[in-house]
N, C-alpha and C positions, 0 to 999 in steps of 0.2 A: 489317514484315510479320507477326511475330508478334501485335506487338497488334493488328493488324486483326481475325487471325485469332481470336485469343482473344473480340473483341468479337463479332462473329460468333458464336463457340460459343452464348457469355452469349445472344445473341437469340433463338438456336434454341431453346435451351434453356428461356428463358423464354415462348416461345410455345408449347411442346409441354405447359409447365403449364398456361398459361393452357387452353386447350385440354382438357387433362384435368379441371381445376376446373369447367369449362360442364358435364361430363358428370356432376358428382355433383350431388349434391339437400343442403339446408343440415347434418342429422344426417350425413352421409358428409364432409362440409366439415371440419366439427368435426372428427369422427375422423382425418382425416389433417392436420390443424392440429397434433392433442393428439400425435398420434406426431413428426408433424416434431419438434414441441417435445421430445419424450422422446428423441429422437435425438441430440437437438444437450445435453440435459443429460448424458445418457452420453457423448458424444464430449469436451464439457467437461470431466465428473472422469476418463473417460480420459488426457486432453492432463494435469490437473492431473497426477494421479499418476504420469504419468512424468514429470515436470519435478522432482518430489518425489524420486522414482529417481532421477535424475538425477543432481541436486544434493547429495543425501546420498552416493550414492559416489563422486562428483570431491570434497566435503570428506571422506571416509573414506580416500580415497587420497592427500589433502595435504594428512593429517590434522596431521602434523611439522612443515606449513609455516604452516597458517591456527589453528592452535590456537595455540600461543605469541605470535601477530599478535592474536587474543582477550582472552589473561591480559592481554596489557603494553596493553590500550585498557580493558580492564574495571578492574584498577587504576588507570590513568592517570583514570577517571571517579572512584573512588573518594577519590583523594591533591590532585584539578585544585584544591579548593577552597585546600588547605594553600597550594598555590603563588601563589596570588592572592591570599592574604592577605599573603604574605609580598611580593610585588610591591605591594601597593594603601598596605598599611600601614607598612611598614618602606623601600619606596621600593628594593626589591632589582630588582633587572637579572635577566631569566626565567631568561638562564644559570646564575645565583650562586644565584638561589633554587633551582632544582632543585639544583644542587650540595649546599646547608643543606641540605635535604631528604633527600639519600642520605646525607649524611654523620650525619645525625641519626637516619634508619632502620638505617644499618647499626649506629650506638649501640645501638637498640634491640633487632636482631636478635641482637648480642653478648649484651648483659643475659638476655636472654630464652635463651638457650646456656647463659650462665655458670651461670643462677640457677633456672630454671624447667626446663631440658630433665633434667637428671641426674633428680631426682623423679621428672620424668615417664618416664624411662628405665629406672626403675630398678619403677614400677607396671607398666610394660609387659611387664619381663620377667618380673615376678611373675606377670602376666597369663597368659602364655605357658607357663610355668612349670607355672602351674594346671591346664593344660587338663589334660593326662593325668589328673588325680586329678577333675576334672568329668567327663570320659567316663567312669572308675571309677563313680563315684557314679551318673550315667545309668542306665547298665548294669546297676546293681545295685537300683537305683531300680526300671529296666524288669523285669528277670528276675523282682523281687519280687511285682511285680504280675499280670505275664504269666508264669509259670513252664514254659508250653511254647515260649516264644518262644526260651529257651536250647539247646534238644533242638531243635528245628527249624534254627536255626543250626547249630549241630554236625552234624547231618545233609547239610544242604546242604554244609556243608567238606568232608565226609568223601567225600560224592557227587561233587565236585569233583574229589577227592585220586584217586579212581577212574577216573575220566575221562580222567586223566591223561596214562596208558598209559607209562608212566614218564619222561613228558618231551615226549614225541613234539612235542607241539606246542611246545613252546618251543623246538625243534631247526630245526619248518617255522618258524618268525617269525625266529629268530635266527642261522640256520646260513645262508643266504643273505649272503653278501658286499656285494649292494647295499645290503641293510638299514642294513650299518655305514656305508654311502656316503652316504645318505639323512640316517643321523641327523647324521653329521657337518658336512654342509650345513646341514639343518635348525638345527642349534646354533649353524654360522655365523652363517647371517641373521640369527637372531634376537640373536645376540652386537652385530652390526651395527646393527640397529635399535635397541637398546638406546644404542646409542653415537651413533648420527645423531638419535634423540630428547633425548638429552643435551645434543648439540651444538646443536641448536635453540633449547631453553627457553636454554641460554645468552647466546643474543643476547636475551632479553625484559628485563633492563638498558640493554640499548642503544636497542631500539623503545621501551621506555619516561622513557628519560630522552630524545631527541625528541620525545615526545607531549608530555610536560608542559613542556619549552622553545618549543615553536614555539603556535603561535597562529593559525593560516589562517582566512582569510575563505571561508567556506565561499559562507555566502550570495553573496556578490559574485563566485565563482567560478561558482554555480549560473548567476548572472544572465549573465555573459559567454559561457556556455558552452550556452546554451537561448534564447536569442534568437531562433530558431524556430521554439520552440512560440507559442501561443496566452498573453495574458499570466494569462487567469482559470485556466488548466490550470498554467502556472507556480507562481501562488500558491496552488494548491490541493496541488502537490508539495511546494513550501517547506514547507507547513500539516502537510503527510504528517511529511514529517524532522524538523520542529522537534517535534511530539509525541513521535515513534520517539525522539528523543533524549534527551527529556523525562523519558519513561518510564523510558529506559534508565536514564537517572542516576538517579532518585528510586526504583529499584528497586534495584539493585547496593547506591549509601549506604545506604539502609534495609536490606537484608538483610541485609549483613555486619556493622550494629549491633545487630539484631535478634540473629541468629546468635551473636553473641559474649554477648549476656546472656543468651539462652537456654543458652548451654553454662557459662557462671557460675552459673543458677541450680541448671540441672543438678545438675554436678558437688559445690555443697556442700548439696544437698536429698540425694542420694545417699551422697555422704562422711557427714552427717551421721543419716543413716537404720542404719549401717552396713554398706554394702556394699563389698565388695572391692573395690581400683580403680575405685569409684564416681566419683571425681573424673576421671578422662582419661576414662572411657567417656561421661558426661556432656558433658564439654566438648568433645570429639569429636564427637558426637551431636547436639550446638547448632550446632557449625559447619559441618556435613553439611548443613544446613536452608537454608544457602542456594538449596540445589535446595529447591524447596518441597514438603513432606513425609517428603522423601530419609531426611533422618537421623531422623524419628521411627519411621519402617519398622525402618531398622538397629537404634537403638536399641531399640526394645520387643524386638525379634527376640534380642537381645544381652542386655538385663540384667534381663528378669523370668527366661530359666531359669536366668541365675547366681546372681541371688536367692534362687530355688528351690533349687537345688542346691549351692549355697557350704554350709561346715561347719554353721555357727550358723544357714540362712538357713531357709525353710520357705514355706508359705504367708501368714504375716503379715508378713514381708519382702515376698514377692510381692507383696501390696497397697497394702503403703507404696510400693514401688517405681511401682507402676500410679499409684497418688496423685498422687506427685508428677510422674510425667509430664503427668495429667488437670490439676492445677495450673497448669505452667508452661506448657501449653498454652492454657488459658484467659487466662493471662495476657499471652502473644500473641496472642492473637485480640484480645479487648476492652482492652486497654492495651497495649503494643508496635505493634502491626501501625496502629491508628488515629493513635495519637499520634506516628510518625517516620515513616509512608509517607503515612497517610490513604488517601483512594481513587483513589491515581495508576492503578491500572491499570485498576477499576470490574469488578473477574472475579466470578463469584461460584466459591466454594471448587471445587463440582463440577467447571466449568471448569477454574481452573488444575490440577485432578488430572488432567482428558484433557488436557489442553496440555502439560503434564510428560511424559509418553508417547509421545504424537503426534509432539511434536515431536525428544524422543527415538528413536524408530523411524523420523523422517524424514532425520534426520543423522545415523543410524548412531552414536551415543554422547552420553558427559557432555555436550558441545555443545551440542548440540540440547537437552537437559534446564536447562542453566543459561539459555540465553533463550529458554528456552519460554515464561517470562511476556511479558517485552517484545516479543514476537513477536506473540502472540496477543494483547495490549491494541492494537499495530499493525493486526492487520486489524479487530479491532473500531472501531479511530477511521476504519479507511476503511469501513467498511460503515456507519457514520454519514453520511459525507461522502457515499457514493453515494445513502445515500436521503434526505440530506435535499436536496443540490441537483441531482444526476443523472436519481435514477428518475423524479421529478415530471416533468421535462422529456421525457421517453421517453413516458410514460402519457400526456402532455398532448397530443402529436406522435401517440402512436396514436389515441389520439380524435379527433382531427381529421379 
C-alpha cells in the first residue's frame, strides 16, 4: 500500500513539472535548470558537512577507543616489513617472528633508556630551567625597546589591585561551597580520564602484536562478502583499498624515515651552530614532521627566539639558526621526500597544508592531522576513477 502510494505521489508530482516547464519559454528553462542545480549542490555540501560533524564527534568521543586502534595499525605498517623478512628469509613461523621482533625492540627501547634518555633528560631540564632567565631577558629586551610598555603594565596591575575592593571578588567565586564541589568533580574526571587513557594505549602491544602475527585475506573476504554488487563496481572498490593502502604504507614508512633524519640533521646543524639544547629541540622538531609541516611551525616558533635571546645568542645566531632550517628543508623537499616516498600521494605542497587542517578540524584533533595526507591522495585517486570511467558515461547518457 505504501508503495503504491508513494508511486502515485512520484506521478503527480512529475506531471505538475511537466506541466509548469510547458509554461516557460527556453531562457526561464535554463533559469530553473541552473537553480535546481544550485539547490542540489548546497543540499550536497550541506549532507557532506554534517557527515563530517558527524563523524568527527563520534571519533572525538571514542577518541580512547579508535586512537590506540590507529597507533598499533600505523606501527603495525611501519614494522610489517621486518616480520616478512624474518618469515620469507629465515623460514620463522609469524608467531616467533613477531615474538624476535618485540624482544629485539624491547632491546632497543632499553638501550635507548639506558644510554640516550639521561642526556636527553638532563637538556630538558636545563631547558626548563632556562625559561625564567629567557622571560628575564624578553622583558628586558622589550622594556628596553618600549620603555612605556613597563609603566603601562604597572598601571594596569595597580588598576586591577583597585578594583579589587579588597577581595570581594574572590570571596563571590570562592566563598560558594558548590564551587569546591565542582572543582573536586571536575579533578575527578579528569583524574579518571587520565587513567582510562592510560589503560587504552596499554592494550596497543596487544592490537599490535595481532596485527603483525595474523595475515587475513582481505581481498577474498571483500569477494565473499559483495557478491551482490555488480562485478565492474567490485573492482573498482578493490582499486579504491588497494591504492588507500598503498598510500598509507608508502606515506607512514617514508615519513617516520624522513622524520628521523630530519631531526638528526636538525639537532647536530643546531648543536653545532651553538645553540642551547639545540640537539633534543631539533630532533623533536624532525620528528613532529611526521604531521607534514607540524614540527617546522613548532620549531621556528621555538628556536630562533631562543637563539635570539639565549646569553651568547643575538641576531647572527638567529640566522644561522633560520639557515639551517632553510637547509634541511631543502633537503627534504629535493632529496628525502623524492628519493623514499617519490610521488605516492601526487599532492602539491599547498594542498597537503589545507589537508592538514581540513582534516584536522574534521576529526576534531592529531587524528585527523596524521592522515590527512593519505586521505586526501584517497579522494584524489577517486575523483580520477569518476572522471575517467564515470562522468564520460553520465555526459554520454545526457546527450543522448
Amino acid at each position: 500500500m505504501l508503495k503504491i502510494l508513494l508511486q502515485e505521489s512520484t506521478h503527480i508530482v512529475a506531471l505538475l513539472a511537466n506541466k509548469f516547464l510547458k509554461m516557460l519559454n527556453v531562457i526561464q528553462k535554463k533559469i530553473v535548470s541552473w537553480a535546481i542545480v544550485c539547490v542540489a549542490i548546497v543540499v550536497l555540501v550541506l549532507f557532506t558537512l554534517s557527515i563530517f560533524m558527524m563523524l568527527g564527534r563520534f571519533l572525538s568521543f571514542f577518541s580512547v577507543v579508535f586512537t590506540p586502534l590507529a597507533v598499533s595499525a600505523i606501527i603495525a605498517i611501519i614494522f610489517k616489513p621486518i616480520i616478512d623478512f624474518l618469515v620469507n628469509v629465515f623460514k620463522f613461523k609469524p608467531i616467533y617472528a613477531v615474538l624476535t621482533f618485540f624482544i629485539f625492540l624491547t632491546g632497543a627501547i632499553s638501550l635507548i633508556l639506558i644510554f640516550a634518555l639521561p642526556p636527553a633528560f638532563m637538556q630538558l631540564r636545563e631547558l626548563i630551567k632556562s625559561i625564567p632567565d629567557a622571560i628575564h631577558t624578553l622583558s628586558a629586551h622589550l622594556f628596553e625597546r618600549f620603555p612605556d610598555l613597563k609603566q603601562e603594565i604597572s598601571r594596569q596591575i595597580q588598576n586591577f589591585r583597585e578594583s579589587d575592593l579588597e577581595g570581594e571578588w574572590i570571596r563571590k567565586i570562592f566563598g560558594n561551597w558548590k564551587v569546591y564541589v565542582l572543582a573536586f568533580f571536575g579533578a575527578t574526571s579528569k583524574i579518571v580520564g587520565i587513567a582510562s587513557t592510560i589503560a587504552a594505549f596499554a592494550v596497543v602491544p596487544i592490537y599490535l602484536f595481532y596485527m603483525l602475527s595474523s595475515k587475513p585475506d582481505f581481498s577474498k573476504y571483500f569477494e565473499n562478502n559483495t557478491k551482490w554488487l555488480k562485478k565492474n563496481i567490485r573492482d573498482d572498490i578493490k582499486f579504491l583499498v588497494g591504492q588507500f593502502a598503498d598510500i598509507l604504507t608508502a606515506f607512514f614508512r617514508g615519513q617516520i624515515l624522513i622524520g628521523v633524519i630530519m631531526g638528526l640533521l636538525y639537532g647536530i646543524g643546531f648543536s653545532f651552530v651553538g645553540i642551547k639544547f639545540g640537539f633534543i629541540i631539533g630532533f623533536i622538531t624532525g620528528i613532529l614532521n611526521i604531521v607534514p609541516y607540524f614540527g617546522t611551525i613548532i620549531g621556528l616558533s621555538v628556536i630562533l627566539p631562543l637563539s635570539f635571546f639565549q646569553y651568547d645568542g643575538g641576531l647572527t645566531l638567529t640566522i644561522l639558526a633560520a639557515s639551517i632550517f632553510t637547509a634541511v628543508q631543502l633537503i627534504e623537499s629535493y632529496a628525502l621526500t623524492p628519493i623514499i616516498m617519490g610521488d605516492r600521494t601526487g599532492l602539491h605542497p599547498t594542498a597537503i597544508i589545507f589537508s592538514v587542517f581540513f582534516w584536522g578540524v574534521a576529526f576534531n584533533g592529531i587524528l585527523g592531522m596524521i592522515l590527512a595526507i593519505p586521505l586526501t591522495a584517497f579522494f584524489v585517486v577517486l575523483w580520477r576513477l569518476l572522471n575517467e570511467r564515470y562522468l564520460p558515461i553520465l555526459i554520454s547518457q545526457k546527450n543522448d
